[in-house]
Backbone and ligand atoms as CSV (ligand in chain L), in Angstrom:
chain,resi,resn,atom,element,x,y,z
A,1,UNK,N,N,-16.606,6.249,-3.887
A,1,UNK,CA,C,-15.479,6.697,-4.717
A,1,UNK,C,C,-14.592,5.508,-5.081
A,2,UNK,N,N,-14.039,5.590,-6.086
A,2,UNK,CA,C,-12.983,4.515,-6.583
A,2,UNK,C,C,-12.221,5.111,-7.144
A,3,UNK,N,N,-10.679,4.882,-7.560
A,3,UNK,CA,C,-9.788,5.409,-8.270
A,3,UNK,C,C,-9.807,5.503,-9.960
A,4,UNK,N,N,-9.933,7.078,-10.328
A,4,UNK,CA,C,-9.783,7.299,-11.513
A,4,UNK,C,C,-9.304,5.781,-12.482
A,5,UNK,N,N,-9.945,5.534,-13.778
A,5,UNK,CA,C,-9.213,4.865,-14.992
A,5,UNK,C,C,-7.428,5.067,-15.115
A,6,UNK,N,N,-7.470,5.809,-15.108
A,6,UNK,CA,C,-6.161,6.628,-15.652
A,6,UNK,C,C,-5.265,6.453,-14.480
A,7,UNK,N,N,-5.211,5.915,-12.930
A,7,UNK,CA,C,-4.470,5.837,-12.398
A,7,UNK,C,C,-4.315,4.289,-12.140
A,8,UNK,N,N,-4.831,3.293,-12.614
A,8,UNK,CA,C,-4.635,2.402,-12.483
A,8,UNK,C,C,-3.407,1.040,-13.816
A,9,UNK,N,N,-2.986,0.367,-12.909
A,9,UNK,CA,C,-1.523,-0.090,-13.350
A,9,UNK,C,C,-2.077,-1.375,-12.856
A,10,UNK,N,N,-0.943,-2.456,-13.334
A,10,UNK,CA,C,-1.265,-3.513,-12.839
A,10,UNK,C,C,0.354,-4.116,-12.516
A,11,UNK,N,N,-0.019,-4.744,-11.122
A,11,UNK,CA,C,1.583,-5.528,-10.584
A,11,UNK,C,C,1.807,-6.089,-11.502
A,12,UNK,N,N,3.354,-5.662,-11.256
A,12,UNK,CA,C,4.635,-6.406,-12.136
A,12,UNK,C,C,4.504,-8.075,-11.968
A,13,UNK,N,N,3.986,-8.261,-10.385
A,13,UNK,CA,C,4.368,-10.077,-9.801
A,13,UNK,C,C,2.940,-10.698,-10.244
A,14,UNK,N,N,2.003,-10.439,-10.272
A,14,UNK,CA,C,0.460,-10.535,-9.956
A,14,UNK,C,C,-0.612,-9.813,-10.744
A,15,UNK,N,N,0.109,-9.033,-11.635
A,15,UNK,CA,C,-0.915,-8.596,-12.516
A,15,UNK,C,C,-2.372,-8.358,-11.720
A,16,UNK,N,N,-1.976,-8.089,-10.835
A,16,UNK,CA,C,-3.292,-7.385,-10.409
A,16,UNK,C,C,-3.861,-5.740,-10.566
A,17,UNK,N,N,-5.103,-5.137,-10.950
A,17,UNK,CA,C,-5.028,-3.768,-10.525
A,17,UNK,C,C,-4.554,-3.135,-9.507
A,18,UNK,N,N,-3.622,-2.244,-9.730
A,18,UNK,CA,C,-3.659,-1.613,-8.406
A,18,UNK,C,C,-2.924,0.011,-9.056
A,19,UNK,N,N,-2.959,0.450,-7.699
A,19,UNK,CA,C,-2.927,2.129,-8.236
A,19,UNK,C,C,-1.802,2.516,-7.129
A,20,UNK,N,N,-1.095,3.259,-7.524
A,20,UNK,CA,C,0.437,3.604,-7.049
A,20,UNK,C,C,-0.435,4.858,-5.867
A,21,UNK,N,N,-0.317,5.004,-4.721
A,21,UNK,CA,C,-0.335,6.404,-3.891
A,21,UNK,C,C,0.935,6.760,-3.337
A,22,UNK,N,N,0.928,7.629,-2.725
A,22,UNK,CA,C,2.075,8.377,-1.913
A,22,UNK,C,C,1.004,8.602,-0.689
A,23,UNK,N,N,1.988,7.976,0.407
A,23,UNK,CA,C,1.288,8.085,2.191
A,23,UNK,C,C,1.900,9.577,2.316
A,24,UNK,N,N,0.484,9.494,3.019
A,24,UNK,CA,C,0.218,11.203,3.754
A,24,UNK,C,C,0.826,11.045,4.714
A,25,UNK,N,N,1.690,9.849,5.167
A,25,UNK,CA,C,2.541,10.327,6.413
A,25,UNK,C,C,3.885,10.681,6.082
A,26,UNK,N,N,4.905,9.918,4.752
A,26,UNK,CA,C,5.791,10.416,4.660
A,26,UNK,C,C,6.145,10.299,3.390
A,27,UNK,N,N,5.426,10.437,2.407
A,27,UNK,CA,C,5.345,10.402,0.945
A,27,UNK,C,C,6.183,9.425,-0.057
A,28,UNK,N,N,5.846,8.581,0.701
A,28,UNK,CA,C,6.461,7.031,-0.005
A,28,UNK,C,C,5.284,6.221,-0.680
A,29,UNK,N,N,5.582,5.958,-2.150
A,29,UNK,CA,C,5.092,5.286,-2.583
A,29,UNK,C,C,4.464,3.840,-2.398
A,30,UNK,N,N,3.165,3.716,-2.456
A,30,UNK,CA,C,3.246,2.781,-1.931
A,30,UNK,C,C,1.890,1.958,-2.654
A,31,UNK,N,N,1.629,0.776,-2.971
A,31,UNK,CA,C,0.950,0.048,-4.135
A,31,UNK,C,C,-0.719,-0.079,-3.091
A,32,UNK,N,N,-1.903,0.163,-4.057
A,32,UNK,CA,C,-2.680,0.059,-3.017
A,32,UNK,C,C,-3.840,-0.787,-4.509
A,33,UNK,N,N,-4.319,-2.106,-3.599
A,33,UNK,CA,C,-5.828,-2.473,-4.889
A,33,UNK,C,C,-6.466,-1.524,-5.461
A,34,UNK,N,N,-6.503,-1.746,-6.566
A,34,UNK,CA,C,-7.653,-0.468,-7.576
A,34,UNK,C,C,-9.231,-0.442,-6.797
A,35,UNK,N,N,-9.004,-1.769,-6.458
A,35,UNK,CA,C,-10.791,-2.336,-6.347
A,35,UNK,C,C,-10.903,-1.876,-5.242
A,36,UNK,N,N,-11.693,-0.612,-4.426
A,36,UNK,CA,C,-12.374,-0.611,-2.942
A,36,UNK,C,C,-12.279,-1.599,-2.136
A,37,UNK,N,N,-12.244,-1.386,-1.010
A,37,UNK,CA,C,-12.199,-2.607,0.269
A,37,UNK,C,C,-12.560,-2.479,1.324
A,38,UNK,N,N,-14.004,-2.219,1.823
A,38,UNK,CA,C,-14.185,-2.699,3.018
A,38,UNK,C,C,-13.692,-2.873,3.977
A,39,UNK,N,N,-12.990,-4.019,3.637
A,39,UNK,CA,C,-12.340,-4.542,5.038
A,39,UNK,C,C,-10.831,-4.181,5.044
A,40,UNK,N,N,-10.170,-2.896,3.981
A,40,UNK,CA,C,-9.095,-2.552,3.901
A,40,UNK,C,C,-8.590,-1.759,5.241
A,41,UNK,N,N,-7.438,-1.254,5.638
A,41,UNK,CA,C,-7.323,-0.333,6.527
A,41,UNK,C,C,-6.351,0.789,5.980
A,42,UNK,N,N,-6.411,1.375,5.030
A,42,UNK,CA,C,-6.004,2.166,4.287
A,42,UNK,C,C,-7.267,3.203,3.643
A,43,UNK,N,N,-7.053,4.643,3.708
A,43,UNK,CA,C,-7.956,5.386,3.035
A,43,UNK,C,C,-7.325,6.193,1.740
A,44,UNK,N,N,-7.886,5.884,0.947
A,44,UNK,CA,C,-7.036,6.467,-0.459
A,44,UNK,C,C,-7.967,7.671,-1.080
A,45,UNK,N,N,-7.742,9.302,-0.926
A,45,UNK,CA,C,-8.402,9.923,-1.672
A,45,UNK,C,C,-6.952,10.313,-2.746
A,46,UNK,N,N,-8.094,11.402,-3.779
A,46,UNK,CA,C,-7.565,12.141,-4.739
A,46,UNK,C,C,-6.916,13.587,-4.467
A,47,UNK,N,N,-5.488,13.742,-4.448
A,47,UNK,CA,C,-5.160,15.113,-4.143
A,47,UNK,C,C,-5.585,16.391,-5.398
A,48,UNK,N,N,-5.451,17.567,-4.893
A,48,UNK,CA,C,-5.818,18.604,-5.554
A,48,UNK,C,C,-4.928,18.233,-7.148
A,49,UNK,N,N,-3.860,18.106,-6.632
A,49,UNK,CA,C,-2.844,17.953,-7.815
A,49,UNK,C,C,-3.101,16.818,-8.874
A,50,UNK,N,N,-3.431,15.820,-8.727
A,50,UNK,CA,C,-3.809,14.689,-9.212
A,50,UNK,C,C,-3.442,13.305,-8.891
A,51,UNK,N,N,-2.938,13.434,-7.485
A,51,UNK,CA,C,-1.734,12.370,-7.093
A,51,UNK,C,C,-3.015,11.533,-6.231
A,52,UNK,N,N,-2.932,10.619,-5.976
A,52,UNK,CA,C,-3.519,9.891,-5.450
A,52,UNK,C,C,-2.852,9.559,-3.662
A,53,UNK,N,N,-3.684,9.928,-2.559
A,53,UNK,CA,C,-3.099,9.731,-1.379
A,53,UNK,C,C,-3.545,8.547,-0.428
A,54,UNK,N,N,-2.748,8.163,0.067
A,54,UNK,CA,C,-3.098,7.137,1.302
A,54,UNK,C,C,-2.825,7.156,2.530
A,55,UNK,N,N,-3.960,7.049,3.251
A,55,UNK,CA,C,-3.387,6.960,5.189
A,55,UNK,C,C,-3.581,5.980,5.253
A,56,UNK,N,N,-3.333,5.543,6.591
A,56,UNK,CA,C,-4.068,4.298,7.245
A,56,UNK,C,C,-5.008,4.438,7.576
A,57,UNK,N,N,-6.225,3.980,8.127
A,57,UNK,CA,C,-7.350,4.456,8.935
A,57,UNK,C,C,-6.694,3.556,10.509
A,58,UNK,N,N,-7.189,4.340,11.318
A,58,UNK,CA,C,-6.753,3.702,12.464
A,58,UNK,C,C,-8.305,3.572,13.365
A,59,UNK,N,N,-7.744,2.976,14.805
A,59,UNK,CA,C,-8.822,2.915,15.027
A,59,UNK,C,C,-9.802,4.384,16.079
A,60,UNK,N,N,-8.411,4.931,15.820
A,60,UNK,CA,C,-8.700,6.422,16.833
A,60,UNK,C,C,-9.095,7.553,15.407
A,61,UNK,N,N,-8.918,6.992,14.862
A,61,UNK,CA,C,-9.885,7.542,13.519
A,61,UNK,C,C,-10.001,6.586,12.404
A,62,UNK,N,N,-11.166,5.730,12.738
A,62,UNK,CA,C,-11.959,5.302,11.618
A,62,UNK,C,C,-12.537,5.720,10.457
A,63,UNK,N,N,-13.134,6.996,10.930
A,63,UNK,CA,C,-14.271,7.414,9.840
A,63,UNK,C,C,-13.296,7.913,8.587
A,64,UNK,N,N,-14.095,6.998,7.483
A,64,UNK,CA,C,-13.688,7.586,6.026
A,64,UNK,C,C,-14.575,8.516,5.950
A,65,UNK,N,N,-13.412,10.062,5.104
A,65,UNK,CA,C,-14.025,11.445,4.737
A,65,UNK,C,C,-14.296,11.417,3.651
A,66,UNK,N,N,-15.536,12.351,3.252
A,66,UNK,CA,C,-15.657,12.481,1.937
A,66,UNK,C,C,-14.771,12.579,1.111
A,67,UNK,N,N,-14.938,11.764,-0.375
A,67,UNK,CA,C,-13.837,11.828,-1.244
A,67,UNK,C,C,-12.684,10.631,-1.051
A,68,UNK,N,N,-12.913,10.064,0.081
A,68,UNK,CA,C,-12.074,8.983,0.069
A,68,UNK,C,C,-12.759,8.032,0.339
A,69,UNK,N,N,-11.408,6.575,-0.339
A,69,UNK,CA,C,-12.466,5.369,0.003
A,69,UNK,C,C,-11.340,4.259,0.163
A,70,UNK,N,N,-12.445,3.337,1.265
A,70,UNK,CA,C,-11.107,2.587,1.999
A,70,UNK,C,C,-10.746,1.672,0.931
A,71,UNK,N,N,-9.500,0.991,1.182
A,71,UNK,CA,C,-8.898,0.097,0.088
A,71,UNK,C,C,-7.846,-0.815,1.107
A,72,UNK,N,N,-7.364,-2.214,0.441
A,72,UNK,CA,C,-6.760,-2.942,0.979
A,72,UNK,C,C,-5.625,-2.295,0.110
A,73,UNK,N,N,-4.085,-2.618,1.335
A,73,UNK,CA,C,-2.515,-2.291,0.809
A,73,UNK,C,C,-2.129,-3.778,-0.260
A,74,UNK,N,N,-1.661,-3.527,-1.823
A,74,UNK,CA,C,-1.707,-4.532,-2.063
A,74,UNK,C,C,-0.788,-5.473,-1.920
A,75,UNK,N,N,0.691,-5.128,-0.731
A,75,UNK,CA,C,1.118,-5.825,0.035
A,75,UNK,C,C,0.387,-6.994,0.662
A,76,UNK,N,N,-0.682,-6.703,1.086
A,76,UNK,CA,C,-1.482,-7.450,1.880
A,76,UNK,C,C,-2.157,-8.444,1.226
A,77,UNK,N,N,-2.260,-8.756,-0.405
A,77,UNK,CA,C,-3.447,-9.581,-1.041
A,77,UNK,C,C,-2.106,-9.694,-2.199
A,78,UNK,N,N,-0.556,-9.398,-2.637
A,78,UNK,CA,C,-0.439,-10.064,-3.416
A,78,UNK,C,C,0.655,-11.078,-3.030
A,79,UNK,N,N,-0.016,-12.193,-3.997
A,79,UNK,CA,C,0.562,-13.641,-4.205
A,79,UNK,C,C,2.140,-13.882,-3.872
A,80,UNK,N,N,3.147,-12.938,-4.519
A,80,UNK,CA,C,4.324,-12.519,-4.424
A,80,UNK,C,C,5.145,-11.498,-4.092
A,81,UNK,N,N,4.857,-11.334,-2.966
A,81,UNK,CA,C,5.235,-9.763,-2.331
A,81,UNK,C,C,7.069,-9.356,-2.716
A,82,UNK,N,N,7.120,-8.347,-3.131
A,82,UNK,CA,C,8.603,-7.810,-3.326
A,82,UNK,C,C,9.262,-7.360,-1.923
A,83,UNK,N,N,10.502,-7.938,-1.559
A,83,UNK,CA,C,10.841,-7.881,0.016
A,83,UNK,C,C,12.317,-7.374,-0.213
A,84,UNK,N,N,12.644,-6.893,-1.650
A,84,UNK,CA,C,13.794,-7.306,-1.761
A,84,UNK,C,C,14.530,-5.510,-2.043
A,85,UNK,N,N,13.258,-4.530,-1.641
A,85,UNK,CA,C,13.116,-3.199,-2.165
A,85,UNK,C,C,13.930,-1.960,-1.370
A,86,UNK,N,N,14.067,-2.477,-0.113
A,86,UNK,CA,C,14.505,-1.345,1.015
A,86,UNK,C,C,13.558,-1.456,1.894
A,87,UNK,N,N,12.409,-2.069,2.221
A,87,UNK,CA,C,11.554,-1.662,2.770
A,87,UNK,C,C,12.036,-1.772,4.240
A,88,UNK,N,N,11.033,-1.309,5.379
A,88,UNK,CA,C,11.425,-1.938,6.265
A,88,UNK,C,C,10.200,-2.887,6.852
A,89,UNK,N,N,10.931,-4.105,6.322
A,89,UNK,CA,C,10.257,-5.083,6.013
A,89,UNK,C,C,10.472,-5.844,7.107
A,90,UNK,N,N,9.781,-6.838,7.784
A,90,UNK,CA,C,10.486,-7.477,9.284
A,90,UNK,C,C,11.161,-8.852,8.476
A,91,UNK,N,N,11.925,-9.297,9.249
A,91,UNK,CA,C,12.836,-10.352,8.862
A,91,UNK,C,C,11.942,-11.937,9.031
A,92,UNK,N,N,12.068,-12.647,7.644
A,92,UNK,CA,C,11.607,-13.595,7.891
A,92,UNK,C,C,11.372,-14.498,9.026
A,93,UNK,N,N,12.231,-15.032,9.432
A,93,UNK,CA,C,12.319,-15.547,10.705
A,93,UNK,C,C,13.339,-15.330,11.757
A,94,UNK,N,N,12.921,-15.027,13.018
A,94,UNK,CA,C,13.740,-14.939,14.469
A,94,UNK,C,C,14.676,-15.844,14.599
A,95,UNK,N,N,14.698,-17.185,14.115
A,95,UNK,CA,C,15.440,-18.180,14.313
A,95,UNK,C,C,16.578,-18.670,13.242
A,96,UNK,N,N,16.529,-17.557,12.501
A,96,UNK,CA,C,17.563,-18.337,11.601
A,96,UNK,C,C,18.668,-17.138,11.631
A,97,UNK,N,N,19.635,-17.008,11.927
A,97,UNK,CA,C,20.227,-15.510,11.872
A,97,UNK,C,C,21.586,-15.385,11.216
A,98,UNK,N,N,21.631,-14.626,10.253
A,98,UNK,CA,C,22.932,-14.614,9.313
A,98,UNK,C,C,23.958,-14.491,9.990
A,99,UNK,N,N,25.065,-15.075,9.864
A,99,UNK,CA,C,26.559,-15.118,10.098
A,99,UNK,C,C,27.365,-14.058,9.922
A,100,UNK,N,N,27.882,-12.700,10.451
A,100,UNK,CA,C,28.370,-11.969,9.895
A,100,UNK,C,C,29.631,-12.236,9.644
A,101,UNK,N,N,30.043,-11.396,8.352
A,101,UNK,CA,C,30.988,-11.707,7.525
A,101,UNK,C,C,32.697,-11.169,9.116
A,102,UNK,N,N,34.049,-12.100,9.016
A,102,UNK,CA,C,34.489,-11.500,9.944
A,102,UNK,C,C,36.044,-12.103,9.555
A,103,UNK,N,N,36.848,-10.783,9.038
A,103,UNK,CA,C,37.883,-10.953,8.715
A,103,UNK,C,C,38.647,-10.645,9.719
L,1,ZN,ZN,ZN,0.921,-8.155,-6.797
């Protein structure tokens, strides 16, 4: 399986394919490669509705189910990752630590 024509977009940073899902854990959008992946740890099927879904695969459940197919997060493969979104993103580095503001 691969993701429908019609759901595929390409990054704003990287112009790469990739296809927008919503995680089946808490329905946040989230950017995943158009292109299948192997060595991804993400499983992306097609919902009834037409939405495109993503889990993780873990390792207490590996097996991809019919209808889905694994894919890399394209967090993970693009060039210029957006950090600047809300995510909860880990902080660049441990060692450098902002000054809070203190009137
Ligand atoms: Zn990108």
């Amino acid at each position: 399986m691969k993701p429908a024509s019609h759901h595929v977009t390409r990054c704003r940073r990287c112009s790469a394919p990739i296809v927008w899902c919503l995680t089946s854990a808490n329905g946040k959008r989230q950017p995943v490669d158009a292109e299948p992946d192997e060595a991804g740890n993400v499983a992306v099927s097609s919902g009834a509705d037409g939405v495109l879904y993503v889990r993780t695969v873990t390792t207490a459940r590996p097996e991809i189910r019919p209808g889905e197919w694994q894919a890399m997060p394209h967090h993970a493969t693009c060039p210029s990752p957006k950090r600047s979104n809300g995510g909860a993103q880990r902080a660049t580095s441990g060692a450098v630590r902002p000054v809070p503001w203190q009137r």
